[in-house]
N, C-alpha and C positions, 0 to 999 in steps of 0.2 A: 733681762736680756740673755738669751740665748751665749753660749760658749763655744765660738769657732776654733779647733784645734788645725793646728799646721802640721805637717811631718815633711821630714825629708830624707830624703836618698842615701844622703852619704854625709861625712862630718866635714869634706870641701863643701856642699852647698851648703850645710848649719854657719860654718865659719864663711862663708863667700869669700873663696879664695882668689887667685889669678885662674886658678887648673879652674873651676866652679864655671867662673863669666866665661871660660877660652870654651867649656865645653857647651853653653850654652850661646852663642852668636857664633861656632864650629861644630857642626855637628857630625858632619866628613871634611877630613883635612883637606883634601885633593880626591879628583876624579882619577884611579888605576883599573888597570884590568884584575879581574880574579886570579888570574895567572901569577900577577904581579902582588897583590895582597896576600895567596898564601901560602908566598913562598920562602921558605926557610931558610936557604943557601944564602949565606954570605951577608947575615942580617947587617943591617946597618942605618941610619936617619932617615934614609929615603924606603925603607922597606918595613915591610907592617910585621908579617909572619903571623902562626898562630897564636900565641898570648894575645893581641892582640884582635884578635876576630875572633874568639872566642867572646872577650870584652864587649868588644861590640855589638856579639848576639846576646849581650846576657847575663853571661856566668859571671858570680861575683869573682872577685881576689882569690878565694881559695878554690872554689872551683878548678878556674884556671892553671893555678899553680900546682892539682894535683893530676890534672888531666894533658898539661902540657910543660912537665917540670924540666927544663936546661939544668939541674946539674948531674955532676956525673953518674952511671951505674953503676952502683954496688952489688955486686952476684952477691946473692943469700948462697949461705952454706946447710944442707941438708940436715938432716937430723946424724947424731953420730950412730947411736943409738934409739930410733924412733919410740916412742911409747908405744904399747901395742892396740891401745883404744884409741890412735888418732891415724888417720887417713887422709892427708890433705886434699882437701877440695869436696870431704863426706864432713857432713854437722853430726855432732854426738849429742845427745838430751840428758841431763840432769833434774832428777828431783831436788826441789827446795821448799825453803817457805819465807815467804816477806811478812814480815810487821813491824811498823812504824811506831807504834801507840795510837795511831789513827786508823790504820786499816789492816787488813790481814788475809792473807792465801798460800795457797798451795800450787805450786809452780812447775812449769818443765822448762829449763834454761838452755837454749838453743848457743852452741859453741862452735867456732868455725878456728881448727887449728889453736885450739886453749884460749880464745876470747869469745867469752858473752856478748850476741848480736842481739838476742830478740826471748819476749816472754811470751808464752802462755800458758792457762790451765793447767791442771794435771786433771784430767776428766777420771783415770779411773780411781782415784785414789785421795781426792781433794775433797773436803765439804761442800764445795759450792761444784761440785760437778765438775770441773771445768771452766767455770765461770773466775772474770776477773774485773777489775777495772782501770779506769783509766791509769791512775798512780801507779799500779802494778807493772802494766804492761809498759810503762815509758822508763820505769827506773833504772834500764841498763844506760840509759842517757846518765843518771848521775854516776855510775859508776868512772865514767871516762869526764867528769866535769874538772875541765883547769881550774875551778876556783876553789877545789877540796885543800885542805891544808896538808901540805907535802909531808909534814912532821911534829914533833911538839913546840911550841914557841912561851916564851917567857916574854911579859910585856911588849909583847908584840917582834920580840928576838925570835932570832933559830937557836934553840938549844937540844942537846941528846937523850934520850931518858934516862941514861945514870943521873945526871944533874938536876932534872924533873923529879925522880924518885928519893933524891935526899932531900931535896927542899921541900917536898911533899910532907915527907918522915918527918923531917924537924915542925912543918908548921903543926902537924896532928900530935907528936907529943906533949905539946908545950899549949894543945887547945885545948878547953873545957866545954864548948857548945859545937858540934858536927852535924851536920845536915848535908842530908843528900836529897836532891827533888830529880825528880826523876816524869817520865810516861808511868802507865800499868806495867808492870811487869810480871812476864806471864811466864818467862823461862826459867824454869827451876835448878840449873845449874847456876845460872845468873840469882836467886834469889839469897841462892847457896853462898856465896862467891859474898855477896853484899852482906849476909850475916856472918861470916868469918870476919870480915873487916870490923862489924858492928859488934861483933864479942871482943877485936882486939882490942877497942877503946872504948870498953865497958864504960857505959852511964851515962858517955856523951855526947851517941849517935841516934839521929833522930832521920825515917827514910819520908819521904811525904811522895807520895805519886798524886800529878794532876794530871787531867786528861785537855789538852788545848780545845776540843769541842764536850764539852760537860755530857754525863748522863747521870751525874749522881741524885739525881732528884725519881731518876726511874729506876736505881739500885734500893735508894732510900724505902721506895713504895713495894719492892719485894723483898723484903728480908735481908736488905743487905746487898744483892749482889742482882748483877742483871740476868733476866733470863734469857733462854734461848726460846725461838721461835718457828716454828714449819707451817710454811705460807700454804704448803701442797694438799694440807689435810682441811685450810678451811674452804669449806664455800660458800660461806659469806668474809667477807673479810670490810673492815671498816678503820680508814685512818685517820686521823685528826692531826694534818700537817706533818708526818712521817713520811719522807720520802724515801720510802725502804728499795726502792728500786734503782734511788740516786747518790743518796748519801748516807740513809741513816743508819745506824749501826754496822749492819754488815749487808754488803747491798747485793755484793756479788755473790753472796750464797740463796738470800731472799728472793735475787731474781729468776735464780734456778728452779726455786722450790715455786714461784708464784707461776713459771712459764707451764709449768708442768699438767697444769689446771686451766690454764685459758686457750683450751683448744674444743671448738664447738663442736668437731668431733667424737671426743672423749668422751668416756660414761655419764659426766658431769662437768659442767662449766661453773666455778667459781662467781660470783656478783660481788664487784668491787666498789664500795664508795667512798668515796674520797675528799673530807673538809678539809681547804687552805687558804692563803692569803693569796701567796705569787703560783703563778704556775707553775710545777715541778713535772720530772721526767714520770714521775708515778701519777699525779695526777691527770696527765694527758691518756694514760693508759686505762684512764678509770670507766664503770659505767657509767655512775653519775656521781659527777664533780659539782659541788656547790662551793661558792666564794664563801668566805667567811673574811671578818678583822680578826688579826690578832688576841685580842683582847677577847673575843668570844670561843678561845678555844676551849676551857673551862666548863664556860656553857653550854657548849655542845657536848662535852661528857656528860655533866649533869642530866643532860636533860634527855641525850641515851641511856643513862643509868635508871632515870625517873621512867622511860617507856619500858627498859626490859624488866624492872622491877615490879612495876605496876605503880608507883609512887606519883607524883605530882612536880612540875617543874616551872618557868617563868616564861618558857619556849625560849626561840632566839630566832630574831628577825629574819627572815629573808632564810630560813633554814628547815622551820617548822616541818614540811613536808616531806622535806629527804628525810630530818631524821625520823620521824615517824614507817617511813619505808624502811628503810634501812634497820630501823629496831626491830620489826617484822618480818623479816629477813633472817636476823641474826638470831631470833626466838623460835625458827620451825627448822633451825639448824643446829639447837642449842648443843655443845661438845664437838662442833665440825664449825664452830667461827671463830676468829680473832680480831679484836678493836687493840690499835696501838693507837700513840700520840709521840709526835716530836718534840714536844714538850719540857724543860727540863725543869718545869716547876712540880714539887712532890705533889701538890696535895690533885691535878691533876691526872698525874701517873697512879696517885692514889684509887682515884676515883676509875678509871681505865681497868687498874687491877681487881677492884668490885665487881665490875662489868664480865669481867673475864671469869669470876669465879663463879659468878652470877649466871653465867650458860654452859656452866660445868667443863669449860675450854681447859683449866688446869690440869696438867696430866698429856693434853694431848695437842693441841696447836701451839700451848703454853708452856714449856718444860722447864723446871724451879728443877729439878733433880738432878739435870745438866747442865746445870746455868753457865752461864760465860763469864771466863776469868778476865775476859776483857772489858776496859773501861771500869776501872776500880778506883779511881781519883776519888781525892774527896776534896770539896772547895773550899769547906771549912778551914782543913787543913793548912792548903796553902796559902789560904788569908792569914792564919796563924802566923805561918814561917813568915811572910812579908814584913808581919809586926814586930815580929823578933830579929831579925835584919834592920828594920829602921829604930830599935832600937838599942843596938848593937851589941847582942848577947849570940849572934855568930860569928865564931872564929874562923870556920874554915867551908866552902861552901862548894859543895861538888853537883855537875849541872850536868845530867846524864839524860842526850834525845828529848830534850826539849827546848824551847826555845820563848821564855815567859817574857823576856822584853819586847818580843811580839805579840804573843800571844796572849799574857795572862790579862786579867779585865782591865786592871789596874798598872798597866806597864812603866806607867810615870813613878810609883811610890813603889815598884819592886826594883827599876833602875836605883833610885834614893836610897835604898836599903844595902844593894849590891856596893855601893860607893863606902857603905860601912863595914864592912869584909874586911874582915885581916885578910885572908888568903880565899882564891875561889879562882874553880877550875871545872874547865869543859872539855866533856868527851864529845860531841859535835864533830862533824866531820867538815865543817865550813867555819869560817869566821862569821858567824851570824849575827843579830844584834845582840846577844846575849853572850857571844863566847869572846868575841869582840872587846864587849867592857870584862871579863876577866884576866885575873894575874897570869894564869896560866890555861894553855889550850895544849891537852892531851889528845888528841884523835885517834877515833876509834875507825874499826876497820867498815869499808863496804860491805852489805850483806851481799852482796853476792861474794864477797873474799873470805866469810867466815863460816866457820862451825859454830852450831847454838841448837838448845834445845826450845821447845816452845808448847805452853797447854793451854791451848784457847777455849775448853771447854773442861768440866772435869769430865775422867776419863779415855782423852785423848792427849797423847803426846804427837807432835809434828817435829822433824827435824831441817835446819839447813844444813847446807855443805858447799864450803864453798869452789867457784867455778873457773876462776884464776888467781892466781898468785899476788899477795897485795901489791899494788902499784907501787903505794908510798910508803913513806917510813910512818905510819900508820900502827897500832896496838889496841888488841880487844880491850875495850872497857874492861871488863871481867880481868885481864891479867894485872890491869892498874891496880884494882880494888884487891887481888890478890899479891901483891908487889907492897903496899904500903902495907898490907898483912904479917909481912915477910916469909910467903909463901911464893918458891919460884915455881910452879906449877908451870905445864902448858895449860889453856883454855881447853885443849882436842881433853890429853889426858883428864881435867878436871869433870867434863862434861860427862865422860864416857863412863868415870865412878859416879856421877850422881845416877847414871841410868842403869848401872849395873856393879854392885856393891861391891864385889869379887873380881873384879875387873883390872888386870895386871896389863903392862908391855907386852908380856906372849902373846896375846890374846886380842892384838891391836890388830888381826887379819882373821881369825879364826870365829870370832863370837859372831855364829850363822844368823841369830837373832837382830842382832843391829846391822850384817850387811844387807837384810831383807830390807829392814827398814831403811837405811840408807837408802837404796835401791826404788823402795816407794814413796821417800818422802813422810810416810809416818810408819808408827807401830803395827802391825795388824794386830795383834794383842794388846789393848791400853796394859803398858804399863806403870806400875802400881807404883808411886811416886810419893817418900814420905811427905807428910803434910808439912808443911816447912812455912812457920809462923812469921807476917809481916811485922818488923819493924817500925809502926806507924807512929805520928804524933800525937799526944794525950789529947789534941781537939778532934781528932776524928771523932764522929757519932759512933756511938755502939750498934753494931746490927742486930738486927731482932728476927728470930728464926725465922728458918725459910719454909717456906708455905709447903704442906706435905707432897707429893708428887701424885697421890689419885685422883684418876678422872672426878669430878666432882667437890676434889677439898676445899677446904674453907680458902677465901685471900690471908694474906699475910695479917697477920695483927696491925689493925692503925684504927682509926678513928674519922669514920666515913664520913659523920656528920661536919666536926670540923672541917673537913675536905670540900666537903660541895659549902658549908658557909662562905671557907674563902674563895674560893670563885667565883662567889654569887657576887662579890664586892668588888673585880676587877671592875677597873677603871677601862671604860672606854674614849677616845675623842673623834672628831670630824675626821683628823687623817692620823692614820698610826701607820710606822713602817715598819717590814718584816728586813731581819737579817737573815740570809743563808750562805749555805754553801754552795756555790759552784760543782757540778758534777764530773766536772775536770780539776779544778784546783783543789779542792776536797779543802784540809782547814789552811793551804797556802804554805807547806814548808817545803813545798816542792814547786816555788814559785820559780827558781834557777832554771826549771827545764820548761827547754823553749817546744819541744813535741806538748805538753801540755797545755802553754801558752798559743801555741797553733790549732789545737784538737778547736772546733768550732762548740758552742755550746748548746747540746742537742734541742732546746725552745727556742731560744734566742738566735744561736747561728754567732755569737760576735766571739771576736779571738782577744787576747791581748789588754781587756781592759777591762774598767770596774764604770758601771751603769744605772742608771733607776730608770726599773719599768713603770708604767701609768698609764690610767685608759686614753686613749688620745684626746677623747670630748677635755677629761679634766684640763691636761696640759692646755688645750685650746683653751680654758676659761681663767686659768692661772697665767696666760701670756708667754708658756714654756714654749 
């Protein structure tokens, strides 16, 4: 049986109140003239005025209240002294850069009189060109979100950070197990900052980064660490369920690099094909898209690995012919193609990375020499910490931008474990499910309110800066971790020696080099950044070197045959369901913003809610 849902208007018609029924069997009080409805003078029972006809047309509560507010004016007083880069009624631009542990860019921050209105691109000086996506461009909404926590709180109290930082002090003296879980962290003053802390309580600090959408199965498969990719030099390009133009890795750079090539007037047109289950935004843009299950993504490496190889394979239903095209494609383009997968199973990403060395792509659509320091979770890891939480060998439990009682696989036995905390505290900027069940909630600033440094690739440094003044009684994560150090550092000061050794107070105006950079948002010389060794847990897997960077090198060390055995053994059934992401909600920590929740879903069209798509015949035959 089908699921009728209801909705309603307002919480008078949820509750059916008196006002509810009056407005439904009165829908006009009385018949008056226009004259007489909207007129202002002398309001009183018998007279409407505007708050009310506006109502009537329409406008919610706030609306009206801000378009026709009674109470009195208050004259603004001018600037005493103006700033000299503000002009009211002229927007100023700011370079930045956003990253969540789930997505990342390069920005220009539109400011009307010192508040952030609106995002986009930094076209000349951005990876992705210019390019962004939905998250990015809606994030000035959390900036201004009332549900952000105004300050620090103690079991659910308001308390001030002196009192946060001695209770902090005392529980980390007195601990012998520390762990901090954390997103990737890709900022090297922040890595800085976290290993201060980690040398002041030598032996007992352990850092674990997870990434809430996994790709460790395709770090696994290249030596450790993921690579970077350039969509613009292949022309064949072949994905296996990688929505790289919606979700996957970095979509707003991909889409840049993929737009670049698909113009039928250009020297050359790209030929894109594309195996998946559900329809994605890349897959609608493909030339030829074939369906596949799940369960045969596997197969369909293998058995492109077996065509460009010359090998032998089992084929895979309902597929045979694309891939066969599509191999032949990628073999009269061989060093000008690229095959990805969404995949987060290694042996997969294994097989994928054969294929790729396999047409001598390493070096050139493939780049292991630039790889991305993004998405560096390991999952092993934080199944580890889980264990050790419900076992209770952590004393003290630091929750930095992430949010595992949502997110992690296992949310029920990491809740179970957090319960066995001595002490555990969130830098979160919301009471989330995760900051919520801790003792203590530290909040950290808005990135649009902060300075931070950031390397999402090696070789490149990006910086932010921030665009207004913290709203709340808010504090950079970074000066926490510096604080229980018993380093009173600023965050600005601390960031500006990690970028520049020699870096004094004087020189907080003069270093030309960093106002450039400021200025565009990154270095134009990568600066040289020491290597600055992670903290991880003894279950991380060891990496195994990274695959040389010439066109032609060999793939990374692994063990191909294993690889395609296990796939050959995926289990198939009659229905198997695909989970994704949404191309607006991306992995959902930015579920609070209602522009996201609005943006329509570019296949779908629906706003607002969570769905299963199906060919209509099945539903017809299932009685859906």
């Amino acid at each position: 049986m089908g699921i009728t849902k209801k909705y309603w208007s307002s919480l008078d018609e949820l509750q059916n109140t008196a006002a509810a029924q009056e407005a439904l069997t009165s829908e006009f009080k009385r018949d008056q003239s226009v004259q007489d409805f909207l007129n202002d003078e002398n309001l009183n029972e018998s007279n409407t005025g505007r708050r009310d006809f506006l109502k009537f047309m329409g406008f919610g509560l706030a609306a009206a209240t801000l378009a026709a507010c009674e109470t009195p004016v208050v004259k603004s007083i001018p600037y005493v002294v103006k700033p000299e880069e503000i002009t009211p009624g002229v927007a100023n631009y700011y370079a930045s850069t956003y990253y969540d542990g789930n997505d990342y860019g390069n920005l220009l921050v539109k400011t009307r009189e010192g508040r952030p209105i609106h995002i986009k691109g930094n076209k000349d000086h951005g990876i992705a060109g210019g390019g962004l996506n939905s998250r990015m461009n809606a994030s000035v909404l959390g900036l201004y979100d009332g549900a952000r926590l105004k300050g620090p709180k103690k079991a659910g109290a308001d308390i001030d950070w002196n009192t946060l930082d001695t209770d902090m002090k005392a529980a980390l003296a007195s601990a012998n197990g520390i762990r901090i879980v954390s997103n990737t962290i890709i900022s090297p003053s922040t890595q800085r900052a976290i290993n201060e802390f980690s040398a002041k309580y030598a032996g007992k600090v352990k850092h674990v980064q997870y990434d809430t959408v996994s790709y460790s199965g395709l770090a696994k498969a290249n030596g450790g660490s993921v690579p970077n990719y350039d969509f613009s030099k292949a022309k064949t390009i072949v994905s296996i369920a990688a929505d790289f133009l919606g979700t996957w890795l970095m979509p707003a750079a991909f889409t840049a690099q993929y737009a670049q090539t698909r113009k039928p007037e250009g020297e050359w047109m790209s030929k894109h094909y594309q195996f998946e289950s559900n329809m994605s935004i890349t897959g609608s843009n493909s030339d030829v898209r074939t369906a596949i299950k799940p369960s045969q993504q596997g197969a369909v490496a293998a058995a492109l690995y077996a065509a460009v190889t010359g090998g032998s394979s089992a084929g895979v239903e309902g597929a045979d012919s694309a891939i066969a095209s599509a191999a032949a494609s990628l073999k009269s383009n061989a060093g000008a193609s690229l095959v990805v997968a969404g995949s987060n199973d290694p042996n997969v990403q294994m097989i994928v990375a054969a294929i790729n060395a396999a047409l001598n792509n390493i070096g050139s659509t493939v780049d292991t020499k630039n790889s991305l320091n993004l998405f560096q979770g390991s999952d092993e890891a934080m199944a580890a910490l889980v264990d050790e939480m419900n076992a209770g060998s952590v004393d003290v439990l630091i929750v930095y931008g992430v949010n595992p009682s949502y997110s992690w696989m296992n949310a029920e036995k990491f809740n179970s474990g957090l319960q066995k905390v001595k002490t555990s505290v969130s830098f979160n900027l919301f009471a989330d499910e995760t900051a919520s069940r801790c003792a203590y909630m530290a909040p950290d600033h808005h990135y649009l309110e902060s300075w931070n440094d950031y390397s999402p690739m090696k070789g490149r440094t990006d910086l932010a800066q921030p665009t207004i003044n913290a709203l709340y009684n808010s504090r950079y994560a970074q000066e926490s971790f510096l604080r229980w150090s018993d380093n009173a550092s600023a965050y600005y000061d601390y960031m500006r020696a990690t970028q520049n050794g020699a870096y004094s107070a004087a020189m907080i105006k003069s270093d030309a080099a960093w106002n450039t950079a400021v200025h565009n948002g990154t270095f134009a010389t990568p600066v040289a950044v020491a290597a600055i060794a992670l903290i991880t847990d003894a279950a991380a897997p060891a990496a195994t070197p990274v695959a040389a960077e010439a066109p032609g090198a060999a793939a990374p060390a692994m063990n191909i045959a294993d690889a395609l055995a296990a796939v050959s053994s995926a289990k198939a059934g009659d229905w198997e369901v695909t989970l994704y992401q949404k191309v607006t909600m991306g992995a959902g920590n930015h579920a609070n913003n209602a522009m996201l929740q609005e943006t329509p879903d570019p296949i779908t069209k629906v706003t607002w809610d969570n769905y299963v798509t199906m060919a209509p015949a099945d539903m017809k035959e299932m009685g859906l």
